[in-house]
Structure formats: C-alpha cells, structure tokens
C-alpha angles and dihedrals in degrees: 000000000000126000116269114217123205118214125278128253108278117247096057107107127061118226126216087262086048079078095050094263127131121199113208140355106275129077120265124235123246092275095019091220126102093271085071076087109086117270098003126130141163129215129190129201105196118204120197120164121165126313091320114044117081115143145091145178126256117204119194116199122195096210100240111144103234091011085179090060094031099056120187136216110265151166142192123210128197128214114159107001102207092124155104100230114162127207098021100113093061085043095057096038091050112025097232151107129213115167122053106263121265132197126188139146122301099270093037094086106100103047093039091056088047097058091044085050081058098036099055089039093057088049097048134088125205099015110153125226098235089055133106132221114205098204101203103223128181127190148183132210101250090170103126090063095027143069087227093170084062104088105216116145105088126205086264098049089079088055088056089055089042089060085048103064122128143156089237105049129142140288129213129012101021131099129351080000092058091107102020128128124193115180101358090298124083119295125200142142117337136185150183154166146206131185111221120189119209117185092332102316115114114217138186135230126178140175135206121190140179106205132207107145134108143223136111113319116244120186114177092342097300116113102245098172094051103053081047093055088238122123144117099229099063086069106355088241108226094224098046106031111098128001137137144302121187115196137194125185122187138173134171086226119119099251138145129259075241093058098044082056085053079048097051101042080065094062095083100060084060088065090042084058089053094047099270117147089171094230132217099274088043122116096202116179148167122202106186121191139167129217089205101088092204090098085056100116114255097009098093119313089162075085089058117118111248112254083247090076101054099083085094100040078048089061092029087066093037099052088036081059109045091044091045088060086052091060097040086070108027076061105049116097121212114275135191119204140144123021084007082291110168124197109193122219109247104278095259098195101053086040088059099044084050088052092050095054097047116024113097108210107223103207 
C-alpha cells in the first residue's frame, strides 16, 4: 500500500503575493482561493510509495446539503480535448451539477468515479435504486513523476479526501498535483479568488487548477521562462510539451448553467496569460458552477444576473485563473518519481529578482 500523507501544516508555502506581487486589477477574497465562496472546500489525499508512486486525488465540495437533490447550475468548456474527463455530457444536457467535483491521474478514473458513485450514495438519503448518479471527475497525465499504469488510488480513497476538506487547504505538490509538471518545473494545485461588485451587490469567484501543461512561462507579463532558458517551445521537450490543466471555477452569484459556459470559456485565456498555448497532447478543461441554485432551470431564472453584468465576473475568472497557475507552482516543492526522474520547483528566488526588475506595480 502506499503512504498516505496527510496534509501539511498550513502556512508553509509562500505564495506569489508572499513576495509583494499582485496579479490582476480586482480585490481578493480572505483566503484568495475558490473556498472564499460560501460553503466550498477542498480536500487532498496524497499518495507517495517508493521511488515510483507520487499521486493523489482532490475532491471539491460546494457545500450544498444534498447536493444530488439540490442540484446546481453548472458548464463544462473545452479547450483542448485530449482527455478522459468523466460527467461532462449530462453537465452539459441538463445544466446542472449534482456530485461534489474529483480530480485524479489519467488512469484513475475509474476507481476514483466509483468511489464518488459510493460516496454521494452513502450520504445521501431517498435515492432510488433505479436511479443514476452522473460523478463529475477531472484528471491530468502525471506520468513523468508517476507509475500511472500502476493502478493505486482505491474507491475509498475519495472518501478519504472527502473527510479532509477544508477552507484552508493546501496549495502545490498535494493531491491530484502530487506528480504534475507545468512549464518544465513542478505543477501542482492552484487557487484563487476575486471579489466582483454588481449594483451594489459584492460576489465571489474563485478557481481552483491542477496543472500539468507546458509552454513559455509567463508571470505578469514578463517571460519568465524565456530569460530562465526554460521553455517547451526551443525544442518541444518531449517530456514537458504538452500535458493537462483541470480547471473549476465557482461563484455564489444567480447565474445559468448558459452564463457559467460564457464563465468557463474564459478559463483558457487564464492559462494564455501564464504561457500556455494548450498544446496538441493537452486535456484542458473548465468546469464552472454556482452555489447559488437560481440558475437551476425552472426554479427561478427571473433572479439571474442579466448577460450585461458579466464583464467583471469575465476578468474575475480570468485573473483567478491565471493567478491560480502562479501558486500552483510557487507552491510546489521539488520532487523526485518515477526512473529517478526529478522535477524541480520554479527557482523562486531568480523568478522574484526578475519580477523586481520588470513588473511595473499599478497603484
């Protein structure tokens, strides 16, 4: 059996403002990652054998009680579809979502839907027999660090996660982001907020990613990757090229499972903004959700936000994303996996020195 690692005590990891930089125009929630919504959490179940085992599965869970019979508005984008996403089809017929949200390795899948299938079953009362429930599971190819073709993770093992969840849970190399790589350095989770105001009204948005893709780092607007001689586009490293980003969205405003769709096409251009080109071998998806069940069709969409408000909630998901990708590497410590392969974390302390000298800080 591998180890299972429970998560680490918060406050180890430095994120990108830890260093005084602030990605993006609009205000950050109190935690700045997606459970500044109401009710949402996150939980990671970290799994680390040998020299070959380093993987995990992440569960986020929107905090609605009953979330099966409680249904809430939801979408699915697709950016590049080289991927084994699973739930997406029902998502995108009915508009809704009805599990909390996994994500796991490749070839995790199965097990991983499976124990969601059990998970939401045992917690939930009056489900008949007869009756379906479509788990909603991402994934990412964590294959350079990672024994993928040994299947680990276990049904249960999402339940573990599940019974982890916190606000406050951790960023980097944890979870589903145990083996992943983004940019030639070590991926991981990543996560993000940003408070929008409409007529008076504040709202919350916030991502969460596990990213695995590569490109030309971007930080800021200044190319990183580039002025460190590390990128995936001088040789299109075989290793490094293409990959994976999962990526949730969430917010507590009224809107339709339509308007989240407008939400998560927007995702990709949070990646863009990071370096990503999602390249030909790269699953990239958004998965967008609100906690708020007046976009459920036939409830009361008369409480929907019109179209014409969603401008901020547009750069709220796109700056939430792109900062969500920086964490999820600051964060990320070096690992070493599979063949005595080692994956080191982005060299923090170059990265900052280059930021210095070209950011400019807009009051």
């Amino acid at each position: 059996m591998p180890d299972i690692l429970p998560q680490r005590h918060k406050g180890t990891e430095k994120r990108i403002r830890d260093y005084g930089f602030t990605p993006g125009f609009l205000p950050v929630g109190a935690l700045n990652r997606i459970s500044d919504v109401p009710g949402v959490t996150v939980g990671h179940l970290t799994l680390r054998e040998g020299d070959c085992i380093r993987t995990g599965v992440t569960v986020i869970d929107p905090g609605v009680d009953d979330l099966f019979h409680n249904k809430l508005p939801a979408a699915v984008a697709v950016g590049n579809g080289f991927g084994k996403i699973a739930g997406t089809t029902q998502i995108d017929e009915l508009g809704t979502l009805e599990t909390p949200i996994a994500l796991t390795n490749t070839l995790a899948v199965g097990p991983v839907l499976q124990g969601l299938v059990e998970l939401v079953i045992r917690n939930t009362p009056k489900i008949p027999s007869r009756v379906t429930v479509n788990a909603v599971v991402g994934e990412t190819c964590d294959g350079v660090l990672n024994d993928i073709h040994d299947i680990v993770i276990r049904p249960d093992d999402v339940t573990r996660a599940w019974e982890y969840r916190t606000a406050d849970f951790e960023l980097g190399a944890v979870g589903a982001g145990t083996g992943t790589c983004a940019f030639a350095w070590k991926g991981g989770i990543g996560s993000a907020s940003r408070i929008v105001c409409v007529d008076g009204k504040g709202y919350t948005v916030g991502a969460i990613l596990q990213t695995n893709f590569g490109g030309a780092l971007t930080i800021m607007g200044v190319p990183v990757g580039a002025l460190l001689g590390k990128t995936s586009f001088s040789r299109f490293l075989p290793s490094f090229g293409d990959g994976s980003c999962m990526m949730v969205v969430a917010t507590d405003a009224p809107l339709s499972s339509r308007q989240l769709g407008r939400i998560a096409r927007r995702c990709p251009l949070g990646l863009a903004r990071a370096g990503s080109v999602m390249g030909h071998g790269s699953g990239d998806y958004a998965i967008a959700l609100s906690t708020n069940r007046a976009g459920v069709e036939g409830t009361n969409p008369d409480r929907c936000l019109p179209d014409s408000a969603l401008n901020p909630f547009f750069l709220a998901t796109v700056e939430a994303v792109e900062e969500s990708v920086y964490d999820s590497m600051f964060c990320a410590e070096t690992v070493t996996g599979r063949d005595e392969t080692t994956v080191e974390q982005i060299p923090v302390r170059e990265v900052v020195e280059i930021l210095r000298k070209h950011v400019v800080v807009i009051p």
